[in-house]
DOBARO-609896 format. One record per residue (C-alpha): residue number from 1; y, z negated, x; chain. Coordinates in steps of 0.5 Angstrom, whole numbers, m for minus. Layout:
<node><seq>NUM</seq><v>Y</v><w>Z</w><u>X</u><mol>A</mol></node>
...
END
This chain:
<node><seq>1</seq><v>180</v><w>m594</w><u>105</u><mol>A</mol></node>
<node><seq>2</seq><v>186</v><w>m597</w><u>107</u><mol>A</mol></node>
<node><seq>3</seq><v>184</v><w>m603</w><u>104</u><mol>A</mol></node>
<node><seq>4</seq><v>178</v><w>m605</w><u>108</u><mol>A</mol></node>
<node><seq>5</seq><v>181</v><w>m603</w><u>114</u><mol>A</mol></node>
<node><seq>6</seq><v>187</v><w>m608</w><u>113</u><mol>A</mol></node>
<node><seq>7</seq><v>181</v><w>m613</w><u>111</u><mol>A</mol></node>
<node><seq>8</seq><v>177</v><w>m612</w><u>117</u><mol>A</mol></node>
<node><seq>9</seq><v>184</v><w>m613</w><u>121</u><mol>A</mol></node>
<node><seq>10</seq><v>185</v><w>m620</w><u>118</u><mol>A</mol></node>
<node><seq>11</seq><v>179</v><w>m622</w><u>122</u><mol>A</mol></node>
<node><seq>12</seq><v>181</v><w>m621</w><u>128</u><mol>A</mol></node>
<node><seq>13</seq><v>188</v><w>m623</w><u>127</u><mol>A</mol></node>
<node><seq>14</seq><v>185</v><w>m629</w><u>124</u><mol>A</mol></node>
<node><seq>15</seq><v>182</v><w>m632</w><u>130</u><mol>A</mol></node>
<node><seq>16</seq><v>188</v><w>m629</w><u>134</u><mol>A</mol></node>
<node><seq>17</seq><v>192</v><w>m634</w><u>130</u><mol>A</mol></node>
<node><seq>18</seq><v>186</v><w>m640</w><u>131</u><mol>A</mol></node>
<node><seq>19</seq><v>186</v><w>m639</w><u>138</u><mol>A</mol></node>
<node><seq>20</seq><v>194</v><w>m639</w><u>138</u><mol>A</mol></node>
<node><seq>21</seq><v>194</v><w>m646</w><u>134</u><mol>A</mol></node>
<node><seq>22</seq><v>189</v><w>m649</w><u>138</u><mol>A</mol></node>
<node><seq>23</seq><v>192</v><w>m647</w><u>145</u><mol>A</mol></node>
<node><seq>24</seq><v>198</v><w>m651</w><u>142</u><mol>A</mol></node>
<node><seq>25</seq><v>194</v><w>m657</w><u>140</u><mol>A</mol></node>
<node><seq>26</seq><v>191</v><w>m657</w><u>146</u><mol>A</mol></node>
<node><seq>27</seq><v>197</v><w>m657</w><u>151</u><mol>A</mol></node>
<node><seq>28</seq><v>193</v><w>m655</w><u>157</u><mol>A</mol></node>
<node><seq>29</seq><v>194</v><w>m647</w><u>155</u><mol>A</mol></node>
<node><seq>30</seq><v>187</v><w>m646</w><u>157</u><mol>A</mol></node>
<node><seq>31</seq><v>181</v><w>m644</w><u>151</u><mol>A</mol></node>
<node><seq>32</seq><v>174</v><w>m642</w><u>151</u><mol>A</mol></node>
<node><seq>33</seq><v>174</v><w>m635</w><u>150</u><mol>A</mol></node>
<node><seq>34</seq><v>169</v><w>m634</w><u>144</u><mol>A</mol></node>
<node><seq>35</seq><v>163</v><w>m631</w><u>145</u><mol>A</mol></node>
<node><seq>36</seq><v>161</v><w>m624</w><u>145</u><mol>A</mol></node>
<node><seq>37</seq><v>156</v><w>m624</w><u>140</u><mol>A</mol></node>
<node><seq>38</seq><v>161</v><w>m623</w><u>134</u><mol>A</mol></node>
<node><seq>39</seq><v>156</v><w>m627</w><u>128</u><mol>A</mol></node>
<node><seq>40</seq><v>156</v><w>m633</w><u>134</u><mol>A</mol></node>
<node><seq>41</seq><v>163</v><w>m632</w><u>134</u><mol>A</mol></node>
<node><seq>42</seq><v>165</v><w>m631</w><u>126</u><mol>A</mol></node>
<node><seq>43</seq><v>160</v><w>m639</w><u>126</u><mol>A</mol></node>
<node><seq>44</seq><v>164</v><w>m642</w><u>132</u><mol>A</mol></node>
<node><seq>45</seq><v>171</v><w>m640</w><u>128</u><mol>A</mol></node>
<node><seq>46</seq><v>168</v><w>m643</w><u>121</u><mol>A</mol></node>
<node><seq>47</seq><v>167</v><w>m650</w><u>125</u><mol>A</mol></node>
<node><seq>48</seq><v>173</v><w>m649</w><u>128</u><mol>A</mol></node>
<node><seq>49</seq><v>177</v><w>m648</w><u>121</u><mol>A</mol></node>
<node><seq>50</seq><v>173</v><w>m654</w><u>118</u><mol>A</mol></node>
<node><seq>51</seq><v>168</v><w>m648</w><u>113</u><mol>A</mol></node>
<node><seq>52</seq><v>162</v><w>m651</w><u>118</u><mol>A</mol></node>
END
């Protein structure tokens, strides 16, 4: 069980860390926030990470 919560967890860390990678690249520090619709949000993130 503790596995799958860690897994689950990496999610969101991963797209705390792609957001925080784009802001860098960005310059500006302002991003779009994802949508709220988490299978639209998981799509927006695998075209941001090149998996589109």
């Amino acid at each position: 069980m503790t596995k799958v919560a860690h897994a689950a967890g990496q999610i969101g860390l991963s797209l705390l860390k792609a957001n925080q990678v784009a802001t860098q690249a960005q310059g500006d520090g302002v991003l779009p926030a994802l949508p709220d619709d988490p299978q639209e949000a998981a799509r927006v993130y695998q075209a941001f990470m090149g998996k589109d």
